[in-house]
C-alpha positions in Angstrom: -3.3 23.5 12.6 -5.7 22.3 10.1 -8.5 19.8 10.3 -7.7 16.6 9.9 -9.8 16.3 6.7 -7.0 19.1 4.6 -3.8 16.9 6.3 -2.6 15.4 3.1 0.1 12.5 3.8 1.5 12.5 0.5 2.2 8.8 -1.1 5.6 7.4 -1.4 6.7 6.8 -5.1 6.6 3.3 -6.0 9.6 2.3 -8.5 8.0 -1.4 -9.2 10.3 -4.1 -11.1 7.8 -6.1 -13.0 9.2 -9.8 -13.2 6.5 -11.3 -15.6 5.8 -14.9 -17.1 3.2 -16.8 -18.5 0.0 -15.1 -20.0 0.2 -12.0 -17.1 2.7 -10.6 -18.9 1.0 -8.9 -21.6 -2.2 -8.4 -19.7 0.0 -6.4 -17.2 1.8 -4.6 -19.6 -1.3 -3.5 -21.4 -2.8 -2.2 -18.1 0.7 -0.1 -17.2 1.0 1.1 -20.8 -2.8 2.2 -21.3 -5.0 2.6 -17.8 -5.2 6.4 -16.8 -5.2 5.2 -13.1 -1.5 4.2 -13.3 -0.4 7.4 -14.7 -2.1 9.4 -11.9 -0.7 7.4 -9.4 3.0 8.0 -7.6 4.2 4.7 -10.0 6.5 4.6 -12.4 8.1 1.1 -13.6 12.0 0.5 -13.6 14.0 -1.8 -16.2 16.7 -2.4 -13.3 16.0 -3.8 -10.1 18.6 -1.7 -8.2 16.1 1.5 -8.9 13.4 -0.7 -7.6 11.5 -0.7 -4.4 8.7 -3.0 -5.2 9.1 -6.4 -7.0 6.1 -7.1 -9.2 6.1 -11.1 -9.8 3.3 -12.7 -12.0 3.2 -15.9 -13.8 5.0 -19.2 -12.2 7.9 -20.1 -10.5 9.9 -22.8 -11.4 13.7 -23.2 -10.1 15.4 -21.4 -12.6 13.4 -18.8 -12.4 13.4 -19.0 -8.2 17.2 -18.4 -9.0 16.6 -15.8 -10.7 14.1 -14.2 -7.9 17.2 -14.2 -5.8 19.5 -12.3 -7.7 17.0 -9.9 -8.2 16.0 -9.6 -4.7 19.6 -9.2 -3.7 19.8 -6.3 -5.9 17.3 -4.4 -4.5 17.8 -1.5 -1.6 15.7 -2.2 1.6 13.2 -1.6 2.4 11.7 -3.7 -0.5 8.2 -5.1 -1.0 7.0 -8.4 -3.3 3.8 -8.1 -4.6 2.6 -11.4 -5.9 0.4 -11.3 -8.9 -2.2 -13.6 -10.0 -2.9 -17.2 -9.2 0.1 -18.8 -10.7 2.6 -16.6 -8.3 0.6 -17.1 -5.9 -0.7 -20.7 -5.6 0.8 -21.8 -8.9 -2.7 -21.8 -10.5 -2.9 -23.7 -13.9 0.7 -25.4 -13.3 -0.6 -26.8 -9.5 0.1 -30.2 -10.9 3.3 -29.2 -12.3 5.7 -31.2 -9.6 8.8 -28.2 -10.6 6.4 -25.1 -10.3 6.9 -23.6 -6.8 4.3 -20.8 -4.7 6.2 -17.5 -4.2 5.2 -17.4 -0.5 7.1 -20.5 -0.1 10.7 -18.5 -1.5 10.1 -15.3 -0.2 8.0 -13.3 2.3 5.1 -12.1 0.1 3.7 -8.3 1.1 0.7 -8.3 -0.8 -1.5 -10.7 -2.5 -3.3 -9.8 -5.8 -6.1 -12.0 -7.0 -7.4 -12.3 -10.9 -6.8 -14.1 -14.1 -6.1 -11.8 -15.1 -5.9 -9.2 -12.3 -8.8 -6.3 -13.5 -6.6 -2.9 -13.1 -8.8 -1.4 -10.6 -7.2 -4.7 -8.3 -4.0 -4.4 -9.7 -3.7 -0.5 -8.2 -5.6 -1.4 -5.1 -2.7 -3.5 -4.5 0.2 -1.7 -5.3 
């Protein structure tokens, strides 16, 4: 048996469904489309959620798009993961006097927590 230190435990592929709003959505994009760390890693970003096993969510909630949240989440094979992005999905950031705009933790159990405005890359990859 080898030493621990050659025991390679290989990642699982992440097929993430971005769900983007608000001014995360191009900085996100620019950082999938452009960062050599995302290529290198075992990522690779679906257009339909029922390829998905990670859902992506940046920007705010508001009810329609809560509805929306649903349908997607209902789409997607278990297990699933929700990785909030920034502070507007997670605390509702610039809209927290918004009355509509609503936390993601507060729809849906939230696995991971990423902080930024917006998120550097280098946070972004940690996360995922």
């Amino acid at each position: 048996m080898p030493p621990s230190s050659e025991i390679r435990v290989p990642l699982p592929r992440l097929r993430v469904y971005p769900m983007l709003a608000s001014c995360c959505a191009p900085e996100l994009g620019a950082q999938f489309a452009a960062c050599a760390g995302f290529s290198s890693r075992p990522l690779t970003i679906v257009d339909a959620p029922e390829s998905a096993n990670v859902l992506l969510v940046a920007g705010p909630l508001f009810p329609e798009t809560a509805l929306l949240l649903a349908e997607i989440l209902l789409k997607m094979a278990a297990p699933r993961r929700v990785v909030a992005v920034g502070p507007c999905a997670c605390r509702k950031g610039v809209f927290h006097d918004h009355p509509e705009a609503l936390p993601l933790d507060q729809l849906v159990p939230v696995d991971v927590f990423i902080p930024g405005c917006p998120p550097a890359p280098e946070t972004v990859l940690e996360g995922l």
